[in-house]
C-alpha positions as MATLAB code, in Angstrom:
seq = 'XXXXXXXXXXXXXXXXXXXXXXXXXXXXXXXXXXXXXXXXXXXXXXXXXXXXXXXXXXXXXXXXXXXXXXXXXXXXXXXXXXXXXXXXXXXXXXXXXXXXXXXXXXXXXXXXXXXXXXXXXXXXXXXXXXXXXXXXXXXXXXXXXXXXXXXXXXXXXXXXXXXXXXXXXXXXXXXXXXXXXXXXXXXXXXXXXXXXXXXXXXXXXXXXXXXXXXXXXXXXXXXXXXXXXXXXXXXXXXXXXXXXXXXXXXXXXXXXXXXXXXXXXXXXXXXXXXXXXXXXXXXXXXXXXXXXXXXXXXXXXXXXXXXXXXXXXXXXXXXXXXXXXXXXXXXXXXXXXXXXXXXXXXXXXXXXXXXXXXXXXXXXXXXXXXXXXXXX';
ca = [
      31.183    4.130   -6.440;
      28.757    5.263   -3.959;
      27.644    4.130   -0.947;
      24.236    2.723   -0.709;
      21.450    1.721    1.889;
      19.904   -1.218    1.292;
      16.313   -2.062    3.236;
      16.185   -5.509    3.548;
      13.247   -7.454    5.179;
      14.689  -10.758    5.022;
      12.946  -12.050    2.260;
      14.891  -13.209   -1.418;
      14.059   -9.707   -3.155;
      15.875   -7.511   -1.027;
      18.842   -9.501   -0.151;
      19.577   -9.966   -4.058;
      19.015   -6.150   -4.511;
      21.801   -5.757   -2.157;
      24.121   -8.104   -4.356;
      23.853   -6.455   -7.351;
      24.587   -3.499   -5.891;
      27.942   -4.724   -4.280;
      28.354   -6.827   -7.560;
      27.970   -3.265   -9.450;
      31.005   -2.025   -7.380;
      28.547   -0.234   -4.695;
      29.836   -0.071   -0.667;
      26.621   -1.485    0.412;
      25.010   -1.519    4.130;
      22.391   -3.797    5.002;
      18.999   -2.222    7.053;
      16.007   -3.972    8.518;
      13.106   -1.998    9.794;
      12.020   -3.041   12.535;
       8.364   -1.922   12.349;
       5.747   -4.463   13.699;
       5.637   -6.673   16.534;
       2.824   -9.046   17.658;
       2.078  -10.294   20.951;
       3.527  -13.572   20.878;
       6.888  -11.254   19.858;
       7.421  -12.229   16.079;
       7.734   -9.655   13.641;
       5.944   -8.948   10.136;
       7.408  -10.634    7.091;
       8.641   -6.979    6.440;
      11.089   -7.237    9.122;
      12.745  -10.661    9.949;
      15.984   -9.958   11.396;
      17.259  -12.774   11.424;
      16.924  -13.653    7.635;
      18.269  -10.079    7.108;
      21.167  -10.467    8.852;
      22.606  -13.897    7.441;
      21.591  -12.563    4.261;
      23.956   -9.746    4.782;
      26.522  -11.700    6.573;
      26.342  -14.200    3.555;
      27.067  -11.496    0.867;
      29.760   -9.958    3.247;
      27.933   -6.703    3.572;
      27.474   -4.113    6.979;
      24.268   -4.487    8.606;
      22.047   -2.635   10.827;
      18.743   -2.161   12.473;
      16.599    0.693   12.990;
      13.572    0.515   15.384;
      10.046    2.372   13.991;
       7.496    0.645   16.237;
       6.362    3.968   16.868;
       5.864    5.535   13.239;
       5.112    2.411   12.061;
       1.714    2.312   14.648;
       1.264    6.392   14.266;
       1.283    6.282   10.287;
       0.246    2.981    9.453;
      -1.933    0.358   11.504;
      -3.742    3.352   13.908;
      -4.604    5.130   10.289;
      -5.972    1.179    9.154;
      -8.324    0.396   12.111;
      -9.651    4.207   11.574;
     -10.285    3.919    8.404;
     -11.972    0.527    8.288;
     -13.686    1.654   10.802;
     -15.152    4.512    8.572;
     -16.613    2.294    6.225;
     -13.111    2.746    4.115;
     -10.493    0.130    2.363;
      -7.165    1.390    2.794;
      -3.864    0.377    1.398;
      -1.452    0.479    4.593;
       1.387   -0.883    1.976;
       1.509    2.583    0.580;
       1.178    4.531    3.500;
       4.302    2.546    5.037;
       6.458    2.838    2.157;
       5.939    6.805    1.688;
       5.933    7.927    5.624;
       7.532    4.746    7.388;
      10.536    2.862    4.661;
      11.794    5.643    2.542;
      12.165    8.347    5.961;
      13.560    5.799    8.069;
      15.712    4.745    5.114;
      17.073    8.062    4.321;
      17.361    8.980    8.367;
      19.616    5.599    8.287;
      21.776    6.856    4.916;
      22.417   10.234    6.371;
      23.579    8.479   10.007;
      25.416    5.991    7.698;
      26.564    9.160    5.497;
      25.309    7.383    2.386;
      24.451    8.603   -0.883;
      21.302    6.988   -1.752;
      18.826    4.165   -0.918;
      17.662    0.813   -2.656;
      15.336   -1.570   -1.929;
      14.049   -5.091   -3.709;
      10.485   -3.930   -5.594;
      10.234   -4.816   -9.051;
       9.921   -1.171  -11.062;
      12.313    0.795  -12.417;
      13.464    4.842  -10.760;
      13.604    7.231  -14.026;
      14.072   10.714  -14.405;
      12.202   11.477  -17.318;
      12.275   14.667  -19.870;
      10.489   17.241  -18.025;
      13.607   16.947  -14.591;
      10.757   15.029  -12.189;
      11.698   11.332  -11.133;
       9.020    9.034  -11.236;
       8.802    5.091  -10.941;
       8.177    2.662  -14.092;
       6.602   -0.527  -14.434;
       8.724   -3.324  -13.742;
       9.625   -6.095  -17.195;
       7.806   -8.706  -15.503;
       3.982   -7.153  -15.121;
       2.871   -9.613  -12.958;
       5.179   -8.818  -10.003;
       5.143   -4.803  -10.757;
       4.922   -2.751   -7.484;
       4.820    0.615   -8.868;
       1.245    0.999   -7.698;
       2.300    0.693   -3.872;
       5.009    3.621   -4.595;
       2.953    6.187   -6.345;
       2.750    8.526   -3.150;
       6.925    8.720   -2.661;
       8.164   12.318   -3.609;
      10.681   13.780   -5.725;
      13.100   14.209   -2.970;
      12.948   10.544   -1.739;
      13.170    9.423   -5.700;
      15.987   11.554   -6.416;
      18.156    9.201   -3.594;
      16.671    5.596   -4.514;
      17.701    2.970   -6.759;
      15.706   -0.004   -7.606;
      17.870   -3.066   -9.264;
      14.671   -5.309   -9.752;
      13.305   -3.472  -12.377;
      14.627   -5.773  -15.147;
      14.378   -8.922  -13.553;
      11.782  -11.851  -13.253;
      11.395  -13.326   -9.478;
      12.145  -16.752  -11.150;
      15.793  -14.676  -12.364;
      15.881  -13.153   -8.984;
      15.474  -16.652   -7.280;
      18.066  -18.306   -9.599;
      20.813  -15.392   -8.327;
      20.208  -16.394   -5.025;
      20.234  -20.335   -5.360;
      23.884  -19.264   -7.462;
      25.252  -17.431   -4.824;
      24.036  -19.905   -1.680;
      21.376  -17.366   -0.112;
      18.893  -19.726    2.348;
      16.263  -17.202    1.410;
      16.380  -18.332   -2.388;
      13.050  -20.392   -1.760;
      11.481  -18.096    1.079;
       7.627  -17.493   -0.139;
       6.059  -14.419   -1.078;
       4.477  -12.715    1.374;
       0.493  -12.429    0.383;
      -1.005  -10.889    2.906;
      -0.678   -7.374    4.754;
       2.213   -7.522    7.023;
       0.707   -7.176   10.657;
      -2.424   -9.009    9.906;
      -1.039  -12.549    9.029;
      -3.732  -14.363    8.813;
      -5.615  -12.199    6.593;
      -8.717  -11.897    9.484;
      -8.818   -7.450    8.941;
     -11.872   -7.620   10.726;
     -10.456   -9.077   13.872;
      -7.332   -7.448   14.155;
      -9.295   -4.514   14.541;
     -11.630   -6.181   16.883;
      -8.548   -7.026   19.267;
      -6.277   -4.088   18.483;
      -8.866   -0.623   18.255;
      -8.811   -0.442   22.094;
      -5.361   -1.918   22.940;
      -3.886    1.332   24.561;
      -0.247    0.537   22.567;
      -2.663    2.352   19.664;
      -4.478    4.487   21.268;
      -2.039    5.664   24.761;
      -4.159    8.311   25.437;
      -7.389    6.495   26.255;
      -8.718    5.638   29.987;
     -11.552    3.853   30.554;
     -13.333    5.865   28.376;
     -13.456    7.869   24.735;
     -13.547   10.760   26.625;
      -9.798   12.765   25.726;
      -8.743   10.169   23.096;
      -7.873   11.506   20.003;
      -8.818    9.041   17.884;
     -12.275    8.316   20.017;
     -14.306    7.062   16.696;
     -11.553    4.775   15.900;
     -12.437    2.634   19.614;
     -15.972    2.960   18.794;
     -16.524   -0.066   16.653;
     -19.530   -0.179   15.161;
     -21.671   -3.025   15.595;
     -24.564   -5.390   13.843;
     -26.391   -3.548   11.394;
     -29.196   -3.455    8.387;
     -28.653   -4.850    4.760;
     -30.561   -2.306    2.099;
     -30.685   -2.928   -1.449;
     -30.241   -0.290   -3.794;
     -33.986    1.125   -3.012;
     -33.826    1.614    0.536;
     -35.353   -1.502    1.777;
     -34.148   -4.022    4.455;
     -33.455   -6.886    3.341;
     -31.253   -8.763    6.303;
     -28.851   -7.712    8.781;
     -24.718   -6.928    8.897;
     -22.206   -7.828   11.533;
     -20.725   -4.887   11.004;
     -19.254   -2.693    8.352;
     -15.609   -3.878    9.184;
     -16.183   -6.944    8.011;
     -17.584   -6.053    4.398;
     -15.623   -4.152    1.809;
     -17.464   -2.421   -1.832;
     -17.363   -5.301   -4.465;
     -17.349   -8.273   -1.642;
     -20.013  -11.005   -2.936;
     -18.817  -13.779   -0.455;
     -20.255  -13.828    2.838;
     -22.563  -11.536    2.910;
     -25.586  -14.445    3.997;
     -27.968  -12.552    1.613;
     -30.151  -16.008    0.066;
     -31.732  -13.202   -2.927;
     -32.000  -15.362   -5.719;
     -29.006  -13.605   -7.382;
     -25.036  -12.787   -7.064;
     -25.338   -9.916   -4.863;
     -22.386   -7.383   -3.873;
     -21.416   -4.774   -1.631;
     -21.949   -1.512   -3.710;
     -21.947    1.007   -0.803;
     -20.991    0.906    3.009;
     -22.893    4.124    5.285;
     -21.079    4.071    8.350;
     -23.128    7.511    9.450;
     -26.437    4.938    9.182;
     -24.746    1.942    9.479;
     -26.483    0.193    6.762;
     -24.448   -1.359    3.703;
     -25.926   -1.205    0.164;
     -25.875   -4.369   -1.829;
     -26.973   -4.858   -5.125;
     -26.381   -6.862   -8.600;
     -23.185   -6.585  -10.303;
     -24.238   -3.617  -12.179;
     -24.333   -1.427   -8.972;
     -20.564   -1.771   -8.605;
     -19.897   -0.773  -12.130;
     -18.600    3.001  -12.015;
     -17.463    5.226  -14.857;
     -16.234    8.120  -12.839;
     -14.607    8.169   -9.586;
     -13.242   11.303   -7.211;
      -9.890   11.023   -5.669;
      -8.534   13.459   -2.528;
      -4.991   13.640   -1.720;
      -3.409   13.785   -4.675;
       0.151   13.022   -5.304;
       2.070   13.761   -8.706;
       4.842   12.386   -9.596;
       6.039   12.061  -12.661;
       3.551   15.073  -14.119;
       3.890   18.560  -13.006;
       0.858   19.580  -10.815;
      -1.760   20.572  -13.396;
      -3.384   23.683  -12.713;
      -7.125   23.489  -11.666;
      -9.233   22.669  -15.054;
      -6.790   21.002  -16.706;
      -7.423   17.872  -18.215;
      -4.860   14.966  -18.694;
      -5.227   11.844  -21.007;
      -3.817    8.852  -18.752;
      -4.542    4.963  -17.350;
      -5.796    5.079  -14.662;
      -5.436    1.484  -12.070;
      -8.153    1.578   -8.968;
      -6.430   -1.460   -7.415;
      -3.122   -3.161   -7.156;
      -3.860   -6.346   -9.788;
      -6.477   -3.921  -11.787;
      -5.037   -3.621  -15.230;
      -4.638    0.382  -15.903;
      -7.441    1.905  -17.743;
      -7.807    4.899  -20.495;
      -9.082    7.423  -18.393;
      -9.140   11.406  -18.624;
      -7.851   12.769  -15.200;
      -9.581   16.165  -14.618;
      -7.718   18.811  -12.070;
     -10.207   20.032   -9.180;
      -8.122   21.867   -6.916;
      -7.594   21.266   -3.236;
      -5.976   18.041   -4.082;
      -8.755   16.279   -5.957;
      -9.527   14.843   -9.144;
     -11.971   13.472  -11.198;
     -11.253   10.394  -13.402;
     -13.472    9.568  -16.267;
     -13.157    5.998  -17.615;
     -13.814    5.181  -21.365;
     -15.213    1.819  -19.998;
     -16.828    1.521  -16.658;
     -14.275   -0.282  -13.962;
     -15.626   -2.696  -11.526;
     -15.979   -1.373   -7.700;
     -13.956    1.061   -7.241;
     -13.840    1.307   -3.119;
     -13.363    4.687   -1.564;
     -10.114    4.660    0.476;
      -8.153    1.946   -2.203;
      -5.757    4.103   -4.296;
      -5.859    5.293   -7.715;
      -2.526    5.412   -9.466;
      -2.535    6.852  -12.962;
       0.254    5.894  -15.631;
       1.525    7.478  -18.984;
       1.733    5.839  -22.087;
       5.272    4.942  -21.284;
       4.605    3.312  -17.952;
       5.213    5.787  -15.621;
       3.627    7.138  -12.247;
       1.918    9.958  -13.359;
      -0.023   10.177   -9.814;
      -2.322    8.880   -8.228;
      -5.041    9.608   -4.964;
      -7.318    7.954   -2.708;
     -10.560    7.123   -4.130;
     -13.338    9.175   -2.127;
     -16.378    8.431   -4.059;
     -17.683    6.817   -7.390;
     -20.193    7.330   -9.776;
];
């Protein structure tokens, strides 16, 4: 049997990933990614070390660590506090797992010469009839990850296996009660993994002028590269969908498209976010209509399990705009220089430029997917 690379971040799914795949008859080799660090020195939930490595020494499995601090910041949280910063929501879960996990993975089975990767997420790696891999939706919908993986490419697919797919977490916790793992009752991890507490807007406060992100700054913007991401913008005007003021922001970090809660608006009606201008500073709220889009654009297209369509071409899919949206018919138009346009049958409710879209065939598969840029 082959020998496989297991990433495990000390939680239940990964460490009973790892068992199957040793039950299966796999030489299996336990890695943790080391990839966040805060300042009183814990680590994300993605990388406990400790967990990891009883879980490993429990199911009598190798074990190592690899340290991306560095990718982790340069890919992941420096690209966050920009885009938030921009008046953008973006989905750092999906950014780690296709530029941070899977390389560091596969640059820990090559040093470990071996033949593939696995980790815990609940979908299923295919190769379907047309020779592309792609990822399919998990049995159990309600834990089904595929969404986070839609940007991983064929080369990273062809070496990963995923032994979730099939499996419930109540199965998956039952395995490891069986087999005496102590993470068989560890919680789910809700939030993102380097902002614990869930407070976005004041991680960025504290972090978009902490030199560890941005090294090259001194005293002032002036030879930064990333200068706009250390200019946080502050306090602001409220407009409503004609133009006027109506109150005033504390800043477009704090607000997201489709937020209703705390926006201190008293209007006489459920008012949301429908637009945030970070050129004018001013965020557009209106009612609940204002959110509802039936077309959206998306840049940076990734396709997986479809062949990239040439520019014109028009492709009948469903179409999520969020992880726990339900997929939508949609028709996925082919723009060229990476962009598409998706057409809804129904309108979908806020759709937030920089939040993925991640479109599906009627099988279940990862078609694609992009990064919203605007809705209409």
């Amino acid at each position: 049997m082959s020998r496989v690379v297991v990433g495990m971040s000390g939680g239940v799914d990964s460490a009973v990933a790892a068992y199957l795949l040793k039950e299966a008859g796999h030489e299996v080799i336990g890695v943790t990614l080391r990839t966040w660090e805060a300042d009183d020195g814990s680590l994300s939930r993605c990388c406990e070390i400790n967990d990891a490595q009883a879980a490993a020494w429990k199911l009598g499995i190798g074990f190592r660590s690899f340290n991306c601090l560095r990718e982790f910041r340069e890919k992941v949280t420096m690209p966050f506090i920009d885009d938030y910063i921009r008046g953008l929501t973006p989905n750092p879960c999906i950014e780690c797992n296709r530029f941070v996990k899977w390389e560091k993975l596969l640059y820990a089975a090559d040093v470990l010469e071996a033949d593939y990767v696995a980790t815990g997420h609940y979908a299923y790696v295919v190769k379907l009839p047309n020779g592309r891999f792609s990822v399919k939706r998990a049995r159990h919908a309600q834990k089904d990850q595929t969404y986070m993986l839609y940007k991983l490419t064929q080369e990273q697919l062809a070496k990963t296996l995923m032994p979730l797919g099939g499996y419930t977490k109540d199965e998956v916790r039952e395995i490891a009660r069986k087999i005496g793992l102590t993470v068989a009752e560890k919680p789910d991890s809700q939030e993102i993994c380097f902002v614990p507490d869930d407070d976005y807007a004041g991680f960025i406060e504290k972090n978009a002028s902490n030199p560890l992100f941005y090294p090259e700054k001194t005293g002032s913007d002036a030879g930064c590269e990333n200068a706009s991401a250390v200019r946080i913008p502050g306090e602001g005007s409220f407009i409503d969908t004609e133009g006027n003021v109506i109150g005033k922001h504390k800043g477009i970090i704090h607000y997201t498209v489709g937020q209703r809660r705390g926006l201190g608006l008293p209007l006489g009606y459920y008012a949301y976010v429908s637009e945030i201008r970070p050129d004018t500073n001013e965020i557009v709220v209106g009612r609940e209509d204002s959110i509802m889009h039936k077309s959206i654009i998306c840049r940076d297209v990734n396709y997986m399990g479809l062949p990239c369509p040439e520019t014109g071409a028009v492709s009948s899919l469903f179409v999520k705009i969020r992880y726990h949206h339900e997929a939508k018919p949609a028709f996925v138009e082919t723009l060229g220089d990476g962009k598409v346009r998706v057409t809804f049958e129904d309108a979908v409710r806020a759709p937030a430029p920089g939040q993925s879209a991640v479109f599906y065939d009627a099988g279940g598969c990862v078609a694609g997917g992009g990064i919203i840029e605007s809705a209409k």
